[in-house]
N, C-alpha and C positions, 0 to 999 in steps of 0.2 A: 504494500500500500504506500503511494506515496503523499497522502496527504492523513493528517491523524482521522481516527474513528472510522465508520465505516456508512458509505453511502447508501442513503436508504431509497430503493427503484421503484416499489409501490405502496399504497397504505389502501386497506380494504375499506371499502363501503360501508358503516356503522360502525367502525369498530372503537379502539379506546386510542386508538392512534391516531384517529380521524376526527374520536371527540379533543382529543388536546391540541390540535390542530398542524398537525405533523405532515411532513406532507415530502412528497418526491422529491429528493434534491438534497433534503436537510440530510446531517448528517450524525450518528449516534456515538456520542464522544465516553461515557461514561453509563453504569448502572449502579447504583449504591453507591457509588463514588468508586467503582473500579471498574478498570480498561478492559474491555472485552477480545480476548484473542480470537475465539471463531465460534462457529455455529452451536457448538455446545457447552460453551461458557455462556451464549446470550441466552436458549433454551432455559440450562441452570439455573440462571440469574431471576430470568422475569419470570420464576413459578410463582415466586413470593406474593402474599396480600400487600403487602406496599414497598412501592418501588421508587426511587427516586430516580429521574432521566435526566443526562447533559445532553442536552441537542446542542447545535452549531447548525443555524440557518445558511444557506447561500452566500448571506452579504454581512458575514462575520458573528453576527448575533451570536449570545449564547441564551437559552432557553432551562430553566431547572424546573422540571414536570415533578408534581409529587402526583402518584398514582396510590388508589386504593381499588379492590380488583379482587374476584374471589382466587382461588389457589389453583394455579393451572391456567388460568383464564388467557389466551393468546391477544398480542397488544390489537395484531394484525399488519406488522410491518413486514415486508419482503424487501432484502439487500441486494444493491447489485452485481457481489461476489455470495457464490450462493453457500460455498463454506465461510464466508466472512474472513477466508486469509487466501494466501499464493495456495496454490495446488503443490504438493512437495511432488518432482520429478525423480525417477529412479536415478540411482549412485550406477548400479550395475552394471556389466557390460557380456550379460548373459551369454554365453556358445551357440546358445539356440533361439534367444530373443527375434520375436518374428516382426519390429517395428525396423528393426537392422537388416530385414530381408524385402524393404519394402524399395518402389523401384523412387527413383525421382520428380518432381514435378509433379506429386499431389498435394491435395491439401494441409497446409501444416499444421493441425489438429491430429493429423493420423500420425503423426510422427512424434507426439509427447509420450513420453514413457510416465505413467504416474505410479507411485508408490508411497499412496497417502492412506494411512489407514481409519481415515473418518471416509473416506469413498469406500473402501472395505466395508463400513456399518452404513454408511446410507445406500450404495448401489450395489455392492457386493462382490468389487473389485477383489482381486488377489496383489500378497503387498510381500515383499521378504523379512522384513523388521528389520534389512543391514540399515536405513537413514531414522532409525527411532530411538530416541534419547533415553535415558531413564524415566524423566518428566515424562515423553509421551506414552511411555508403560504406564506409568500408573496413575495418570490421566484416562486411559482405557478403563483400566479399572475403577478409579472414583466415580465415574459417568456410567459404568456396567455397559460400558460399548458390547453387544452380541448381535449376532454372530460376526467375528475376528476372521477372515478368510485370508489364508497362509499358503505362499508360494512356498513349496518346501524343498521339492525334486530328490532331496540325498538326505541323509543324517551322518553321514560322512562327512564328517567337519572341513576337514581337508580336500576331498571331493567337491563339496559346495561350493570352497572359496575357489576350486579353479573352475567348476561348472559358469559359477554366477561372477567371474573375470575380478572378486573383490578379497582380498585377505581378511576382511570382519565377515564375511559370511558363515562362517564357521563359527565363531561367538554366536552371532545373532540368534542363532538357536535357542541358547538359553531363557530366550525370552519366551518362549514356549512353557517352558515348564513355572516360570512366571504366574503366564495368566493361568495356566492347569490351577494351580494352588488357590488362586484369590477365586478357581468357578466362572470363568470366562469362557463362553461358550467357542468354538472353532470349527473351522472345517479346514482341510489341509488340500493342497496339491500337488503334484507330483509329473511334470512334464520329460517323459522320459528318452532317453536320447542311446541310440545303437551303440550298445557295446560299451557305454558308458555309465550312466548309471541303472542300467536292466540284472538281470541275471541276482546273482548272491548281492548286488548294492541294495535291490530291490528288496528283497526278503528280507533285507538290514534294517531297510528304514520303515518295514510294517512292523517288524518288530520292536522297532525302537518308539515308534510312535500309537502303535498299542496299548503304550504303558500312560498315555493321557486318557483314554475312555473313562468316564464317559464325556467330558468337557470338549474334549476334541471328538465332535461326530462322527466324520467322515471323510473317508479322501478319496479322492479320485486319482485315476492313473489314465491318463491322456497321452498320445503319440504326440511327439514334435513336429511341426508340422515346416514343411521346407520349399520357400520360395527358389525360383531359377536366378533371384537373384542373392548369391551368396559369394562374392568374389571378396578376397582376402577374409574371410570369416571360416572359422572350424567347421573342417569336414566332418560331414553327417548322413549317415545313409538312413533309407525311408528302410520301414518295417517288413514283411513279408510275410506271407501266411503263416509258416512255418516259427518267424517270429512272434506272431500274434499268437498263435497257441500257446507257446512257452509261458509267454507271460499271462495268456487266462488261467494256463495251471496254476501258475504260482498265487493270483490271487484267489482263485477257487479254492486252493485250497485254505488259504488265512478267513476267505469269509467262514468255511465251515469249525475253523479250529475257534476263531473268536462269538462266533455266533453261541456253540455250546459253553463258551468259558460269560461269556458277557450278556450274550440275547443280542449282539449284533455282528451285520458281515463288516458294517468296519470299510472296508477297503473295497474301491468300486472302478472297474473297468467304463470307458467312455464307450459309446455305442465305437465308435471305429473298430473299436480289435474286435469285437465281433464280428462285422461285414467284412475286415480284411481276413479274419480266418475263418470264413464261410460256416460259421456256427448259427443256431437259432440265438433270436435274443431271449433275453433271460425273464420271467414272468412278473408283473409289477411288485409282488413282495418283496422280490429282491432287492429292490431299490429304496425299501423301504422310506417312503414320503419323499420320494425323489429331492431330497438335500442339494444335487450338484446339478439338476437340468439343465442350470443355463451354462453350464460346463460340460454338455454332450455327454450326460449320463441318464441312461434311461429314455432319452427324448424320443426314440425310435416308438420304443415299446407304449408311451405315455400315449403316442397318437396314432398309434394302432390297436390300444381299447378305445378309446375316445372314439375313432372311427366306428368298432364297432359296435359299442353302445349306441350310436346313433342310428348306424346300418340298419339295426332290428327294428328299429321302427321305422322306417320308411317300404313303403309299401311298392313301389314300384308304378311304373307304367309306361304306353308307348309314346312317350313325348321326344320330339327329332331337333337335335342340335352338332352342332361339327364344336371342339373345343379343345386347344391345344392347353398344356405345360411346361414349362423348363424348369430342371433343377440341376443341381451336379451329379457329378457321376456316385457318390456315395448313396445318394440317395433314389435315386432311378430306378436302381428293381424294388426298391418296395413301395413305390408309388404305383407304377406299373401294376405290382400286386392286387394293391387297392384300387384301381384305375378297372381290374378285371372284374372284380366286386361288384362295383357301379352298375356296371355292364350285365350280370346278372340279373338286375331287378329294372334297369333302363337300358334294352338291348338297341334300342334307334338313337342311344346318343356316342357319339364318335370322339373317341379321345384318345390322343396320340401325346406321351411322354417325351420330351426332347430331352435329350443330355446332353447341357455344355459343357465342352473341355474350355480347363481354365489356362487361356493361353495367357493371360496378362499378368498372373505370379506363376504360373510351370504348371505343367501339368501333372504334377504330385498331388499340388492343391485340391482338392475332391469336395470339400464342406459348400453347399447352396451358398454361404453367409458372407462368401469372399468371389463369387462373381463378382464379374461389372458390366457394365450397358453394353462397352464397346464387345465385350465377345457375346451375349446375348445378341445384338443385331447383328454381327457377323455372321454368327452359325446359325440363325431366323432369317436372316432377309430375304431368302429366296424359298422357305418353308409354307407349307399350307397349315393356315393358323387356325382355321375357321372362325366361328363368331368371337371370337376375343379369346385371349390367351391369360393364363393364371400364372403368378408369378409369388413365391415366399414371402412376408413381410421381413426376413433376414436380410432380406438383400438390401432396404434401406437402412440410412441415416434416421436415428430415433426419434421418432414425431416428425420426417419429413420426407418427399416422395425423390430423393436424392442417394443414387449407388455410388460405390466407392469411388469411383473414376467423376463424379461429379455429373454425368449423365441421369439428367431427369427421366420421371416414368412418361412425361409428355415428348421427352426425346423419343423415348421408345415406341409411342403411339405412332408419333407420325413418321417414324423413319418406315416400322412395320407396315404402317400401315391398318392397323387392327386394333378394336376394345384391348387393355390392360386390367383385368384382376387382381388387385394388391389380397393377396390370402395369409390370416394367421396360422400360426404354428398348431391348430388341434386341428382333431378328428374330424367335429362337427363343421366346421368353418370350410375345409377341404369340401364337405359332401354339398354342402350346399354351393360352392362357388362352382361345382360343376351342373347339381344339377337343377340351381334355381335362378 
């Protein structure tokens, strides 16, 4: 911040920030007579029945509000830093960080590394703990920040600090058993990288980090995922079927050894190693309250009941429509799947599955989430779409109709040619963007 206090962007309609006459612009210098660092020292601060405000108008004024207020009662101010401080950017310089695999000349939002752990509790960011001070430990803890979401990859101290390019990485750990003690809730991750931290490193760190259950929920084990652009960055080879098995052994077998020791499996494969080792996916229990969906665990299985609880109740009939889709290739046979479903109960509506290959990060890249427009109308533009074409809601920028590459969905209307269906991630929303 370069000016004191913290600028205030909106004040709500009746609120108590509206009755004291607070208004866009001013700025909140003080609460009780102390400096507010970010969004959850001001939360903190204003539960109280009576609060005392520094404001600072536009044209220097200083304003002292004394407020009385029941407990909890929200003033109704919104800032125009939405943590109320700088974003803290990652220290790291990870072997597999996929911000370092990204090509040039895109937007420079996608090129911040963040490793703030108030994004951790409000979005559910993943953070390492190497830029977190003591103060911000128990800070987490005074506030009861939960769920704490932890970049973890190794418990090989040593390991870590050359995995994640930093010699405190290896400490940083300790902060771990930290919040286990004080009942800080967690979920852990683990981005796993050929030949490096897989195999016995792997079984090291379920091991090791078993010993926090139940406060640490769950972790997921995710593949690395590898752009074609990786020049002067550590070689890294992509997984193989053969590898994908290995490691469902290993955690198939820890979910069944900690499930009878605790009531949980603990340790959780991302849908990929299953479709890379042509296994079925595994049944919603497994997932137990699916903890890490938005970390491709379970996401497959979550929208393959969802689909078919809905399935059952649609009754069918002869209504005629042509209707394409694009996804990536990870996900194309089970769409397809579902696509043949449909087809059983609406045999006159025509849907044809498109798979783009993702030329603009390599074609390793497989995940719907990391298209972009330009190879979507590339490998469309000469395709029969029929009446409009369905496309993931992954593929946008959050809350707006813009893919990575900066090509609108209105790009894509009129390049194609054809209606666009923005479609959410469930069951239900899929059945019906084809057949209503």
């Amino acid at each position: 911040m370069n000016e004191k206090g913290h600028l205030i962007k909106t004040v709500a309609a009746g609120s108590i920030a509206e009755e004291m006459e607070i208004e866009p612009g001013d700025r909140l210098l003080y609460v009780n007579e102390k400096e507010i660092k970010d969004v959850f020292d001001y939360h903190y601060a204003v539960n109280d029945e009576y609060l005392v405000l520094l404001i600072r108008k536009p044209d220097g004024e200083e304003w002292e509000l004394e407020i009385e207020k029941e407990y909890e009662e929200d003033l109704g101010i919104e800032f125009e830093e939405s943590l109320m401080d700088s974003y803290r950017s990652c220290r790291n310089k990870c072997m597999f960080c996929f911000i370092d695999q990204m090509p040039p000349g895109m937007r420079e939002t996608l090129y911040f590394k963040d490793d703030d752990a108030r994004l951790s509790f409000l979005q559910g960011n993943y953070i390492t703990l190497t830029n977190m001070s003591e103060e911000d430990i128990n800070r987490i803890i005074f506030y009861k920040l939960s769920p704490i979401n932890i970049s973890i990859h190794t418990t090989n101290k040593e390991l870590r600090c050359e995995m994640l390019n930093n010699r405190f990485a290896g400490e940083a750990l300790d902060k771990i058993k930290k919040l286990f003690d004080s009942g800080i809730t967690m979920n852990g991750q683990i981005v796993l990288c050929k030949g490096i931290n897989d195999g016995k490193e792997l079984v090291r760190s379920i091991h090791d980090l078993a010993a926090y259950i139940p406060h640490m929920q769950s972790v997921s084990v995710v593949p690395v995922g590898l752009t074609k652009y990786r020049d002067n960055l550590t070689h890294l080879e992509k997984f193989n079927k053969e590898d994908a098995l290995e490691v469902l052994n290993i955690i198939h077998y820890w979910q069944n050894t900690l499930y009878n020791e605790y009531g949980t499996r603990f340790i959780h494969a991302s849908d990929e190693w299953y479709i890379t080792a042509e296994l079925p996916i595994p049944d919603a229990d497994n997932y137990e309250g699916y903890l890490q969906i938005e970390n491709g665990v379970g996401m497959v299985r979550s929208l393959m009941d969802e689909f078919d609880d809905y399935y059952t109740t649609m009754k069918g009939d002869n209504r005629t429509k042509t209707v394409s889709m694009a996804t990536g290739i990870l996900a194309a046979p089970i769409l397809k799947t579902l696509m043949a479903q449909i087809n059983q109960k609406y045999p006159n509506i025509q849907i044809t599955v498109y798979t783009i290959v993702n030329k603009f990060f390599g074609e390793e890249i497989t995940v719907a989430g990391l298209l972009t427009g330009q190879d979507i109308m590339d490998q469309l533009k000469e395709k029969e779409l029929g009446d409009y074409l369905i496309l993931p809601d992954v593929l946008l920028r959050n809350g707006e109709n813009v893919l990575l590459d900066d090509i609108t969905v209105d790009d894509l209307k009129n390049t194609l040619q054809t209606e666009i269906r923005i479609v959410q991630s469930d069951g239900k929303s899929l059945i019906n963007a084809v057949v209503n």
